[in-house]
N, C-alpha and C positions, 0 to 999 in steps of 0.2 A: 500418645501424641495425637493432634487431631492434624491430617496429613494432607494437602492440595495438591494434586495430581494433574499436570494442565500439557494436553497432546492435542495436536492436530484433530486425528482420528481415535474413534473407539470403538468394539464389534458393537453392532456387526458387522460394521467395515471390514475389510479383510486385509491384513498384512504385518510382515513382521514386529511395527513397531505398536499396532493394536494389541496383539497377542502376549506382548510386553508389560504394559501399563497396564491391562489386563489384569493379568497373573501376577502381578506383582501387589496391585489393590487391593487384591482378594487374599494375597497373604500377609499382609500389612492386617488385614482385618481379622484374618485366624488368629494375628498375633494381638488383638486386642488393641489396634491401633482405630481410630474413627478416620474413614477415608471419604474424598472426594474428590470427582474427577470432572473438569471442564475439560469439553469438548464442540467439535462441531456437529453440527444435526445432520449429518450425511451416513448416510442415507436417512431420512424423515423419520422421524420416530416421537415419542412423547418428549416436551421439553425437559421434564424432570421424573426421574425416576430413581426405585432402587433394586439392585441386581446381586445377589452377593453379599448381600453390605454394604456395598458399594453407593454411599450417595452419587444420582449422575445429571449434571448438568450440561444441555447441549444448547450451544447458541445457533441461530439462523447464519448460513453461509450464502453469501452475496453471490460470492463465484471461487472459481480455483485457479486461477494460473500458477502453469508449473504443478499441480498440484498442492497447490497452497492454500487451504481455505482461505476466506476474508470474512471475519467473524467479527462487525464490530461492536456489537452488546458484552464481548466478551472484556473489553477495559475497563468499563465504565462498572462489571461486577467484580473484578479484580481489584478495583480502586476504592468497593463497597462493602469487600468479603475483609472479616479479621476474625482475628480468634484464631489461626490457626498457627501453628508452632513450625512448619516448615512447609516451606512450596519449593515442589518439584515439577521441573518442565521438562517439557522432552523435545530435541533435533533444534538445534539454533538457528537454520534458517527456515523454520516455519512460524510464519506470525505471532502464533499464540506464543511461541517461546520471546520475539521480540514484545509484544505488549505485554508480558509479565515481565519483564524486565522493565519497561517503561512505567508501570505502575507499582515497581519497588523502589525508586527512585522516591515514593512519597509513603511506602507503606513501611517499608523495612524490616523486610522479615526476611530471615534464613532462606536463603535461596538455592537453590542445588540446580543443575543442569545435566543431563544424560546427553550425549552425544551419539545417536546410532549408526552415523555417517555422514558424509560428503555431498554437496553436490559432483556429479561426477558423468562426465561424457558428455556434455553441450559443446555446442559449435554456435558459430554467429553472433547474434545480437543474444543470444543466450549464455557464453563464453563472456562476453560482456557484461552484462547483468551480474554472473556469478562473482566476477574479481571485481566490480564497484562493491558490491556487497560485500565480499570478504573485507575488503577493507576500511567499513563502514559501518554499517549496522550491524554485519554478522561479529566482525572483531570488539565494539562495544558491547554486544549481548553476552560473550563469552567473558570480555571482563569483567561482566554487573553483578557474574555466578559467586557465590562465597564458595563454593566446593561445583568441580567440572569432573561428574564420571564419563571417563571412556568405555568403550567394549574392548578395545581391543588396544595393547599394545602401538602398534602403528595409527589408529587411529589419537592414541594420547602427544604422540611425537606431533603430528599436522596441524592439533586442535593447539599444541601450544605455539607452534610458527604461525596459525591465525590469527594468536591472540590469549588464549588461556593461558591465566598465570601458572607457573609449572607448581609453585608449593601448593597449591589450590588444587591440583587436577590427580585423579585415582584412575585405577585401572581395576575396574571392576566386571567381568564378563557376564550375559545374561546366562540364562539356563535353560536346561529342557527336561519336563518332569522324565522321570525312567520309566521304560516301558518292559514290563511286564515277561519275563520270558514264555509266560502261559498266556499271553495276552489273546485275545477269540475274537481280532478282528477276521474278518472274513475275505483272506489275502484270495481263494479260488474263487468266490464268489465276481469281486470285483473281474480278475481277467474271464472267468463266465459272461457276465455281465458286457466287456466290451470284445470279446470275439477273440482275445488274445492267448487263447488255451495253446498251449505246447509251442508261444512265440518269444524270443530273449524283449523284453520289457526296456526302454531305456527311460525313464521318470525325470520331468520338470515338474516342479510347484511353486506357484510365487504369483507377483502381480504384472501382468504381462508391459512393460515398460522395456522402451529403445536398451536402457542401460542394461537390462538383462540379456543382452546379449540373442536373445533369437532368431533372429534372421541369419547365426552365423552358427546355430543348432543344427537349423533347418536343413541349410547347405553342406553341412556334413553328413546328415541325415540321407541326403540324395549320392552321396560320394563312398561311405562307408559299404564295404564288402560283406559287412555281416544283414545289413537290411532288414533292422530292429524295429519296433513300434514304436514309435518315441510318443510317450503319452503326455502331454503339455495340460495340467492343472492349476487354474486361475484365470481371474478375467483383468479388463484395462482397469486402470485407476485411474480416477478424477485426474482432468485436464489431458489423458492422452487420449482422448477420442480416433479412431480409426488405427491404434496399433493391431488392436487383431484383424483388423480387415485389412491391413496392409500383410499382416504376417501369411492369412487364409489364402490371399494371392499368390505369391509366395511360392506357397505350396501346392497351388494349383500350376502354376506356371512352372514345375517343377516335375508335374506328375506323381505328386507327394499324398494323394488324397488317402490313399489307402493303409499307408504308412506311417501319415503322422496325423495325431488325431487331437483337435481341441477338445477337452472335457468340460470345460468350465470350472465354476467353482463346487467344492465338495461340503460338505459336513466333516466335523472334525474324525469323527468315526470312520466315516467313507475315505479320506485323507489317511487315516492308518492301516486301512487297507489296501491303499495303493503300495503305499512306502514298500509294507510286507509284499506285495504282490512283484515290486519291480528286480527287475537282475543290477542293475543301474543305477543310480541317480548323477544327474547331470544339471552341474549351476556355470552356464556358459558367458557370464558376466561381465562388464566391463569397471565393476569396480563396486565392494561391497560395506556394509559396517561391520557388524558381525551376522552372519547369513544365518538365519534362522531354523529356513529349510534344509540348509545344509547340514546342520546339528539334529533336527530332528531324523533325517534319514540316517546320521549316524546311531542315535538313540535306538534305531531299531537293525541295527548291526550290519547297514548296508554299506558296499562300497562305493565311496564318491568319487567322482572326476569334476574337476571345478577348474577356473580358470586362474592363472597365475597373476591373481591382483591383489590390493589391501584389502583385507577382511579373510579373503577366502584364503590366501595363506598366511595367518595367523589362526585359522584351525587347522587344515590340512599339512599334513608332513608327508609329501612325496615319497611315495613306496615306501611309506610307515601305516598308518590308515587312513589311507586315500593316493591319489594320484592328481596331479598339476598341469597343466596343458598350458601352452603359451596362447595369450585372447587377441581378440578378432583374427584366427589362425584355422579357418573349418577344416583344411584338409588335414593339419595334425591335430585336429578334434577327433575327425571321421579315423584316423588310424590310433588313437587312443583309443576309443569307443572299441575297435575291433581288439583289439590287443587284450582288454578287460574282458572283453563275453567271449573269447576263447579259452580263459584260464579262467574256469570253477573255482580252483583251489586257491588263485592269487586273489580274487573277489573274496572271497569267504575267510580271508585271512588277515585282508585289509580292512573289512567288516569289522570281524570280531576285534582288534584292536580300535575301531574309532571307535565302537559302543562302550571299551572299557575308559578310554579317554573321557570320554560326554559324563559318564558315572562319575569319573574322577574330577574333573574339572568344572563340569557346569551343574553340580547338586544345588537343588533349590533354594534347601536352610540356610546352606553357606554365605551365598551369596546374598539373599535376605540380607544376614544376620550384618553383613559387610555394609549394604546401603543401610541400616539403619546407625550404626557407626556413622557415616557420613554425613545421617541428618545430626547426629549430637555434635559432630563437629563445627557443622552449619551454624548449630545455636550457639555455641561458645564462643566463633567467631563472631559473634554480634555483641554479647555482655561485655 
């Protein structure tokens, strides 16, 4: 199949839904499939390239609000491009997923749609913006799909009171490659490296955004009894300018300097060293698709504490492998947090079960093998 691939962002961009389209590309093309992937040029890069296999086409972005690219060379090549047997977009209210939809109104080609999430935690004229749109463009987009994969269970229930036809939409969950029981990242090196030798670790990774809940990390981080490192991996994404400088205050006004550390962003390698390296992992969220990070730290058989919202529990089962915390709640964060790095043995148990979970539930081929079912569906519905 020759397969169009059309996302916001793509790496080297950094975040879950990069990492998706990503991996997904690149196994589309072990499988003998011809791929290609419209995107935005963010960060600058050559306009056309190949990676992988991966033919990659990136348009000029105007600007981002909300984080939204505004890519408009990108229609005018959508309305240009044929030959291909199925287009696949990803997250419905990011542009490029609206203007491929506006340009299958004239191409008509099998269309598919991934849903990685919501918008989710705005206030204001933002809160505003988001319900004109659901019930407008975002609700037309989701109906234009011939086939709507969700991640997650709950998230398939929301996308069809949006608007997704319900015979039309699957629940298809991403994945996370399995790591290695002999794997040789360098878990001491890393807490060498930032001073954290014989300290309990408490690990964030992601893109530092309001919805992520940090600011309410933070504040437990100053309340909790155990007075962990909470190591924070990842930087702002396009259109949130000044989150981390909001967050760095914060923790300055806090007295937090020594305690909670920005890292930035990592290499994928250096990122598997933390994972191993933390006692922890903490996704303090106010609301998710399916969490990426969250799955990868279970992949590598840690225990999670995550916040009690859509996404995060549809992988976590409270005192099965992982534990729930009720959101924007720091002070029963900060007595979760203590409750976990006092029990060795309750960590390493809730571990070892989410890692056999991840193995069981999000294997790569599977899941592959599932979207591509999806695209033959896609074409059927068209003859």
């Amino acid at each position: 199949m020759r397969i169009l691939q059309v996302a916001a962002y793509y790496p080297p961009h950094v975040g879950g839904l990069e990492r998706h389209v990503e991996s997904l590309s690149r196994k589309l093309v072990e499988a003998g499939h011809q791929v290609t992937v419209y995107t935005a040029n963010v960060p600058r890069l050559k306009p056309v390239e190949v990676a992988d296999g991966v033919d990659i086409r990136r348009f000029n972005c105007l600007t981002s609000p909300l984080g939204n690219p505004v890519t408009p060379g990108l229609l005018s090549k959508l309305l240009g491009s044929d030959g291909f047997d199925v287009v696949h977009t990803h997250i419905h209210y990011h542009m490029c997923s609206n203007l491929t939809a506006l340009s299958n109104v004239f191409k008509k080609q099998p269309l598919v749609l991934t849903v990685h999430g919501l918008m989710l935690g705005y206030h204001g004229w933002k809160r505003a913006f988001e319900l004109v749109f659901n019930r407008t463009l975002g609700w037309w987009t989701l109906r234009s799909a011939d086939r709507v994969i969700a991640l997650t269970p709950t998230l398939a229930d929301m996308v069809e009171r949006l608007g997704a036809r319900r015979e039309r939409t699957v629940v298809i969950p991403g994945w996370i490659e399995p790591v290695s029981t002999g794997s040789r990242v360098d878990a001491a090196g890393f807490r060498t490296a930032f001073g954290l030798t014989g300290r309990k670790v408490v690990l964030f990774a992601g893109r530092l955004l309001p919805a992520k809940g940090l600011g309410d990390l933070i504040d437990a981080a100053e309340q909790s009894q155990a007075k962990p490192i909470v190591a924070i991996i990842g930087d702002e994404a396009p259109g949130y300018a000044g989150c981390k400088e909001s967050l760095i205050l914060q923790v300055k006004r806090l007295g937090l300097e020594q305690q909670v550390l920005f890292l930035g962003r990592f290499a994928r390698e250096d990122l598997e060293a933390a994972y191993e390296a933390a006692d922890l992992f903490v996704l303090p969220s106010l609301g998710e698709g399916l969490p990426v990070a969250v799955l990868e730290a279970m992949a590598h058989g840690k225990c999670v504490l995550a916040t009690d919202v859509i996404g995060n529990r549809d992988v976590i089962r409270d005192g099965v492998n992982g534990a729930l915390v009720k959101v924007r709640d720091p002070a029963g964060l900060a007595r979760k947090i203590d409750v976990l790095l006092a029990d060795d043995e309750l960590r390493a148990r809730l571990g070892a079960q989410a890692r056999r979970d991840v193995e069981q539930n999000y294997n790569p081929s599977l899941v592959v093998d599932r979207i591509l079912d999806v695209y033959r569906e896609a074409q059927e519905s068209k003859r």
